[in-house]
matplotlib code that plots the C-alpha trace (Angstrom):
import matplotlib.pyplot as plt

x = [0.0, 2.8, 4.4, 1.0, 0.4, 3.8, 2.9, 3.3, 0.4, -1.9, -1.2, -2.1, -5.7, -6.0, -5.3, -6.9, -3.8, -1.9, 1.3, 4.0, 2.6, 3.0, 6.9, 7.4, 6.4, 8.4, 10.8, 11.2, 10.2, 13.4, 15.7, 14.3, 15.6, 18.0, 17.2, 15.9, 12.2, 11.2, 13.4, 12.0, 13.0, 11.2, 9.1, 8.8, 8.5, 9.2, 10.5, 14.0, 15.0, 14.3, 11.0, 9.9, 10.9, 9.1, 6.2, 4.2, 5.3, 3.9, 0.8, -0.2, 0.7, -2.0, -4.2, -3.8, -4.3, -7.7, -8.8, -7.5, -9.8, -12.9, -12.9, -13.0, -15.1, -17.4, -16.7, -17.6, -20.8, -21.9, -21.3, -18.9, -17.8, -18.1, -19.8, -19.1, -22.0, -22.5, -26.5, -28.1, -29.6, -33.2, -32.8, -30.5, -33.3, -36.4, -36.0, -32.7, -33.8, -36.4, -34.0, -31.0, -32.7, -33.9, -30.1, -29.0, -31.5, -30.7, -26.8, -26.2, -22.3, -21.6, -20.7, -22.0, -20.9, -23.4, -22.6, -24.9, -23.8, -25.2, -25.4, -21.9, -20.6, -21.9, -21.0, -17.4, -17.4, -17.9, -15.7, -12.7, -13.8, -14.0, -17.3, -18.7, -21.4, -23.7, -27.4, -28.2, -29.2, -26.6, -24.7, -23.0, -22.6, -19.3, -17.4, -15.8, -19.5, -22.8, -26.3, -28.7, -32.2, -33.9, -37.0, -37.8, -39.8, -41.8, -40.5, -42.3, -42.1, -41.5, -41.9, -43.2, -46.8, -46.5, -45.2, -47.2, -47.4, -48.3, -51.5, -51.7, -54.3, -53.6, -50.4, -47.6, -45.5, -42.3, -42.1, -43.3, -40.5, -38.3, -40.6, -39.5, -36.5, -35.5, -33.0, -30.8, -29.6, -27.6, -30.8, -32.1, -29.3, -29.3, -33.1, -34.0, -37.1, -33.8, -32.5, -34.5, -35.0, -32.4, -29.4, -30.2, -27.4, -28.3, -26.9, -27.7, -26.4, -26.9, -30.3, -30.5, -29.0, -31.7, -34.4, -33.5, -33.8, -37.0, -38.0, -37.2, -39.4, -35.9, -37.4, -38.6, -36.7, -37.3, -37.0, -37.8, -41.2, -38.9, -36.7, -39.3, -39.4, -41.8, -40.6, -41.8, -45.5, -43.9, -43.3, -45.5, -45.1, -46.9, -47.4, -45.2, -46.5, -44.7, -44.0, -40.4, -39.2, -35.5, -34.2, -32.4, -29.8, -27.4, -24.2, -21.5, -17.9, -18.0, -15.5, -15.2, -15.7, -17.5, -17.2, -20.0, -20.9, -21.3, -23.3, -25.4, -26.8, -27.1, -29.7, -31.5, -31.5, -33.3, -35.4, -37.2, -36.8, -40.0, -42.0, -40.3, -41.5, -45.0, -44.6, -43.6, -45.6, -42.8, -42.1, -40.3, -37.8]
y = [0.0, 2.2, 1.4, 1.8, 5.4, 6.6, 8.0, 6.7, 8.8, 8.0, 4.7, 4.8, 6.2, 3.3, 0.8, 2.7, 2.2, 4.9, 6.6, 5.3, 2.0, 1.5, 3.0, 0.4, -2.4, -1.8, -0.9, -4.2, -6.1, -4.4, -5.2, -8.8, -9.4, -7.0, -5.0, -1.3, -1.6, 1.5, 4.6, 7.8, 11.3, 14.6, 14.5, 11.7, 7.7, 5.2, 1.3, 1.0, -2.0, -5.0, -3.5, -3.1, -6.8, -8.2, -5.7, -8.6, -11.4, -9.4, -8.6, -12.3, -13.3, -10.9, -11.9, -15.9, -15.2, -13.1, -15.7, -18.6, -16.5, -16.5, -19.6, -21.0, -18.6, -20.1, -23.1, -22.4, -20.6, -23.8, -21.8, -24.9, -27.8, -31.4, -34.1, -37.9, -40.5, -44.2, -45.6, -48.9, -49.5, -48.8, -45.6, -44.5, -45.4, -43.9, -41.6, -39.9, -38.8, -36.0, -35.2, -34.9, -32.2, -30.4, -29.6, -28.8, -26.1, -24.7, -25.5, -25.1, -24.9, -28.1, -31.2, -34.8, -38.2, -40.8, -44.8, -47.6, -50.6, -53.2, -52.1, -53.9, -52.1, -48.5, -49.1, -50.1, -47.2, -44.5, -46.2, -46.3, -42.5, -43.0, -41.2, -38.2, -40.4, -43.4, -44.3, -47.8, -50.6, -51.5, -54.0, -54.2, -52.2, -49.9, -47.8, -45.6, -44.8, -43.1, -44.5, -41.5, -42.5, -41.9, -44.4, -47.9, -50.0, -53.3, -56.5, -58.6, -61.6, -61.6, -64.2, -65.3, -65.0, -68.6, -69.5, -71.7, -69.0, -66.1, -67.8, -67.3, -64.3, -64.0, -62.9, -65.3, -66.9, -66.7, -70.5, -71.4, -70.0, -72.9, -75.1, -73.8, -72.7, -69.7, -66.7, -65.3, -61.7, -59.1, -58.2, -60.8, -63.1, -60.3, -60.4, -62.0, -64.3, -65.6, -67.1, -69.7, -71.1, -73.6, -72.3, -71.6, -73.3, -69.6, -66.8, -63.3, -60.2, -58.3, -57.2, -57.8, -60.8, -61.7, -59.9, -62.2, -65.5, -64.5, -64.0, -67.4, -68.6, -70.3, -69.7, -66.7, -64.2, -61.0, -57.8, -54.6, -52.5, -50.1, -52.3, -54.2, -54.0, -51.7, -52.7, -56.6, -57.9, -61.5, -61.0, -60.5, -59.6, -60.4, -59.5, -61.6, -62.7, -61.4, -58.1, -57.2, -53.9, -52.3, -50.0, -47.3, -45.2, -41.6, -43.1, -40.5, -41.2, -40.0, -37.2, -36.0, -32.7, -32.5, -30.1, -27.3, -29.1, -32.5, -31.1, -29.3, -32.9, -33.9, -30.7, -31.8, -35.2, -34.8, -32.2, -33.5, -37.3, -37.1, -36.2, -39.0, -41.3, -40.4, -40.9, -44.4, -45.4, -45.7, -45.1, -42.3, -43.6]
z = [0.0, 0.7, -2.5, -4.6, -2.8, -2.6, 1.0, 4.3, 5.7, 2.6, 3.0, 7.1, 5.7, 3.6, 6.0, 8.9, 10.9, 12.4, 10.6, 13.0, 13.1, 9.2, 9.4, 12.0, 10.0, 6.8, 8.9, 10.7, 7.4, 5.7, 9.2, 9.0, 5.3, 5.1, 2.5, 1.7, 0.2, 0.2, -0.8, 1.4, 0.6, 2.1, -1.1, -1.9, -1.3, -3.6, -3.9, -4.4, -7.2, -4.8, -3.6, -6.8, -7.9, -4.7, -5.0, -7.5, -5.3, -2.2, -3.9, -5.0, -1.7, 0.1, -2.6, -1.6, 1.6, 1.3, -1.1, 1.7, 4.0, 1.7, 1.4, 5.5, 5.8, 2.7, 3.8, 7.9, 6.3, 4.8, 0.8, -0.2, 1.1, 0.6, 2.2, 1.5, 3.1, 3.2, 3.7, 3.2, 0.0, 0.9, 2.5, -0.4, -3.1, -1.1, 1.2, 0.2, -3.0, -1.7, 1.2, -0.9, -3.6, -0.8, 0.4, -3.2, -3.3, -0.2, -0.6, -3.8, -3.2, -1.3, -3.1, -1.8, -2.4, -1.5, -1.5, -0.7, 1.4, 3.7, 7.6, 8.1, 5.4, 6.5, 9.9, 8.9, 6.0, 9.1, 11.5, 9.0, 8.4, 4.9, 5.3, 7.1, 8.6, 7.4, 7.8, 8.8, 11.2, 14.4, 12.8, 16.4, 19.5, 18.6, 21.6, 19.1, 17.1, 18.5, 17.0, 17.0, 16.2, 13.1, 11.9, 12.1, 9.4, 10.1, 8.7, 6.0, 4.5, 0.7, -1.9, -5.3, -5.5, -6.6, -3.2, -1.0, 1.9, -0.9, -0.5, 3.0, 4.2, 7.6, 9.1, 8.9, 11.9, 12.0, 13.0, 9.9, 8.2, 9.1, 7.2, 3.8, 1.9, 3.9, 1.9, 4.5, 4.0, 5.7, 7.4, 8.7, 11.0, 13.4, 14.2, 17.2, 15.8, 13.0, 16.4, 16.9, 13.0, 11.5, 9.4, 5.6, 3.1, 1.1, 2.1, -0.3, 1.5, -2.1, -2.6, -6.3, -6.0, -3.4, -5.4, -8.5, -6.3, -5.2, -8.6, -9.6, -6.4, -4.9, -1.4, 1.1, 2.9, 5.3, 3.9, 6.0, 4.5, 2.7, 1.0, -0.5, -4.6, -5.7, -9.6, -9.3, -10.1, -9.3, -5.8, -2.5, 1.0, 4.0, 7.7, 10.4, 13.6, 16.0, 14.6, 14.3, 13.1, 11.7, 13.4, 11.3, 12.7, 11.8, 12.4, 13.7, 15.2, 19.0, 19.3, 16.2, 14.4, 11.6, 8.8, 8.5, 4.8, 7.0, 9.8, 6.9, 5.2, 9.2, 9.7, 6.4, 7.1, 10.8, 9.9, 6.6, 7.8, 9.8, 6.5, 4.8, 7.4, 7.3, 3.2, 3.8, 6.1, 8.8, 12.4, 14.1, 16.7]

ax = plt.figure().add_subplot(projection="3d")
ax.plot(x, y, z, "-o")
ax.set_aspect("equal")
plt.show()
């Protein structure tokens, strides 16, 4: 500023510093490298040589450092950023979509990366901290993870309506599910009622995989309400007796600081989940 005003005092004005205080920081600046910057006369103040071959290099550094500072301060004002999530399949398909073009709109500067994986996969993903945070069931109790409550959905049987038990009207017990060809899935050897039936030889964490052996009436499964194929006229789902329900969970690492982008999709997510759920048919937690 000195250098572009050819004054000291001018320069002060500019900066809305004081006079001396400006002297005293060329000043030092030229003891520190040892070198005259600035060349002052009574009349006049100018750059010697050196000052004028570091005056560009001086003025992209200032001009790296606002931009440095616009951009923490876009980023802590939630104007950029990026935000990488894992969720389980079902949530990703049907209640994401709404959420997600809600938080464009309102952040349009924030990029998001979204994967899908099974519960073991999401939890993992998050506690690897390859993600922001995941949404999914408890594939197991973690110390180093905290489980906040978002929805649960009711578990169904699906099959082929050609299945013996598609024929069934009246809610279906879980006992008789060890009478037939039972598909096991991600989902279903951590329920509590999967306890007490007989191990299945198939074994389909996948849901298309498990979605195309339904198809082919191979055997029966449990799918949770949402995850159920909408796309299908082949297969059917039906009540269980007792009721069991997923519960589906905003998985965070404890201790850790999220970024303003990440802690944006978390305020979306909570806030328009509730409308979701009523959509769907589904159960706040």
């Amino acid at each position: 500023m000195v250098a572009k005003e050819g004054s000291f005092n001018r320069a002060a004005e500019k900066l809305s510093r004081t006079q001396p205080a400006i002297t005293l920081a060329v000043k030092q600046l030229e003891a520190f490298i040892g070198l005259k910057l600035i060349e002052r006369t009574t009349r006049n103040v100018s750059t010697t040589t050196e000052g004028e071959n570091f005056l560009p290099v001086a003025e992209r550094l200032v001009r790296d450092f606002d931009t440095a500072i616009y951009d923490l301060r876009a980023t802590s004002e939630r104007r950029s950023g990026h935000v990488s999530m894992a969720a389980v399949p079902s949530v990703a398909t049907n209640l994401l979509p709404e959420i997600i073009k809600i938080f464009s709109t309102e952040f349009p500067g924030i990029n998001l990366h979204l994967d899908d994986d099974s519960s073991r996969g999401v939890q993992h993903r998050v506690e690897r901290n390859e993600v922001d945070f995941g949404i999914g069931s408890m594939w197991k109790p973690n110390k180093v993870l905290e489980f906040t409550p978002l929805f649960a959905d009711k578990l169904e049987l699906i099959c082929h309506r050609d299945h013996p038990l598609a024929a069934q009207t009246k809610p279906i017990d879980w006992e008789q599910l060890d009478k037939v060809t039972f598909l096991d899935t991600g989902v279903t050897k951590t329920l509590r009622a999967r306890q007490n039936m007989g191990d299945s030889k198939f074994d389909f964490p996948n849901i298309t995989t498990l979605v195309a052996m339904l198809n082919s009436n191979l055997g029966v499964s449990v799918l949770p309400s949402l995850a159920v194929p909408k796309s299908t006229t082949d297969l059917v789902s039906r009540p269980l007796v007792p009721l069991e329900s997923r519960n589906i969970y905003l998985i965070t690492r404890k201790g850790w600081t999220l970024s303003p982008a990440a802690e944006a999709m978390i305020d979306t997510i909570v806030r328009e989940t509730p409308q979701q759920v009523e959509k769907y048919g589904l159960s706040m937690l």
